[in-house]
C-alpha positions in Angstrom: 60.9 108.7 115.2 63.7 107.0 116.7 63.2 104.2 113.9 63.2 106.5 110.8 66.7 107.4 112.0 68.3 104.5 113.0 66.5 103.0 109.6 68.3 106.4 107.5 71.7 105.6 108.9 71.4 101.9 108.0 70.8 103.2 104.5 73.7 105.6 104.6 76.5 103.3 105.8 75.2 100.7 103.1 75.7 103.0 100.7 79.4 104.0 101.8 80.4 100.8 101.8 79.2 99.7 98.5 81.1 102.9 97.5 84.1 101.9 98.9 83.8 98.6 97.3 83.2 100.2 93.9 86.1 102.2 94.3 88.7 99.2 95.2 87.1 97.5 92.6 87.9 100.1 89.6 92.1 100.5 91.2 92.0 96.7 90.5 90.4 97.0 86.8 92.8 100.0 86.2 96.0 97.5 87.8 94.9 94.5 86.0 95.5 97.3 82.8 98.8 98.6 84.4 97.5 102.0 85.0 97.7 103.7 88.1 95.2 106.8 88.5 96.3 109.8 90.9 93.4 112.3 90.3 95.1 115.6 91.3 95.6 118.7 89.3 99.1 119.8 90.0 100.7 116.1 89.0 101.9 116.9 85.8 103.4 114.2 83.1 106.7 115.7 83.8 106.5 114.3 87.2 105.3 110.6 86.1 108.2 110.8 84.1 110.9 112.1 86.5 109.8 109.2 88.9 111.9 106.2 87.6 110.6 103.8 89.8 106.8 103.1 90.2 107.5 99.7 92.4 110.2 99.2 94.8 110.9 98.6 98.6 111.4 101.6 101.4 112.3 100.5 105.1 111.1 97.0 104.5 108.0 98.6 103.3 106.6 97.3 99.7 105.2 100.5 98.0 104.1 101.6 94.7 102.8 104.6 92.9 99.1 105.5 94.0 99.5 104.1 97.5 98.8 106.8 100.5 101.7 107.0 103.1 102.3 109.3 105.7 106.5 110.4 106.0 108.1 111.7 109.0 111.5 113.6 108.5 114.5 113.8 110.4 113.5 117.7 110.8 110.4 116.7 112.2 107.9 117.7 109.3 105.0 115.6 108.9 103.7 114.9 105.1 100.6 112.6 104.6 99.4 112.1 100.5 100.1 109.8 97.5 103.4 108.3 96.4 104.0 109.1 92.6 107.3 106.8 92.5 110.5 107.3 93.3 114.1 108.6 91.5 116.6 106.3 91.8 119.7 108.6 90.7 118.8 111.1 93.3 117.7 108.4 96.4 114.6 110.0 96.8 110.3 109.7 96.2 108.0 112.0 95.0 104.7 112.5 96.5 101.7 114.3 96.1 100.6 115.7 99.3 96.6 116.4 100.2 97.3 120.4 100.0 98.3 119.8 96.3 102.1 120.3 96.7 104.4 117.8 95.4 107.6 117.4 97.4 110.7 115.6 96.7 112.2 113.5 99.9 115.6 112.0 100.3 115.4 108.7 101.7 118.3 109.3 104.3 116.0 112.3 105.7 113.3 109.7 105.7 113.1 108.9 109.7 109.4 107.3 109.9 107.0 106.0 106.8 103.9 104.3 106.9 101.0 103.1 104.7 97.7 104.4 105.0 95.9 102.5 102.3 97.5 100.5 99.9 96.3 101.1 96.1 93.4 98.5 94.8 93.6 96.9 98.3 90.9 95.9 100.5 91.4 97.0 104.2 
């Protein structure tokens, strides 16, 4: 019994990581053709287009649209989601956090940032 198991689960995580491989490997096909895929409902083309910037540095950090980051503002609000780019009249980034609600952060209010996973990246 014990086998069948251990034999399923085998099965299982050699499926999930073929699926993450699959995955990576279509970002890359999609960045080798300069597109950049953020599959959420409430990004509109008016927000693609208000982001200016798709590639640029942030605390040292080099980001680009697609990539997941997590932000921590001066006021103590936590955001995790996907970067959409930033606006470089306004000092600021647009993301696309995972309740579907895009927000607009200043940079200045900016006090922590991280990447989770970087777009068409490997580990």
């Amino acid at each position: 019994m014990l086998v069948y198991i251990q034999s399923a689960l085998i099965v299982l995580l050699v499926i999930n990581v073929a699926g993450y491989v699959f995955v990576v490997l279509k970002q890359k096909l999609y960045l080798k053709n300069n597109m950049i895929v953020i599959e959420n409902k409430s990004v509109t083309e008016k927000h693609l287009k208000k982001a200016d910037m798709k590639e640029f540095m942030l605390n040292g950090t080099k980001v680009k649209s697609g990539d997941e980051i997590k932000v921590i503002t001066r006021a103590k609000d936590k955001f995790k989601g996907t970067l959409i780019g930033a606006i470089k009249k306004e000092k600021s980034i647009l993301m696309v956090t995972h309740g579907d609600e895009i927000k607009k952060l200043n940079i200045e209010n900016i006090l922590k940032f991280k990447v989770v996973s970087k777009y068409g990246k490997f580990f």
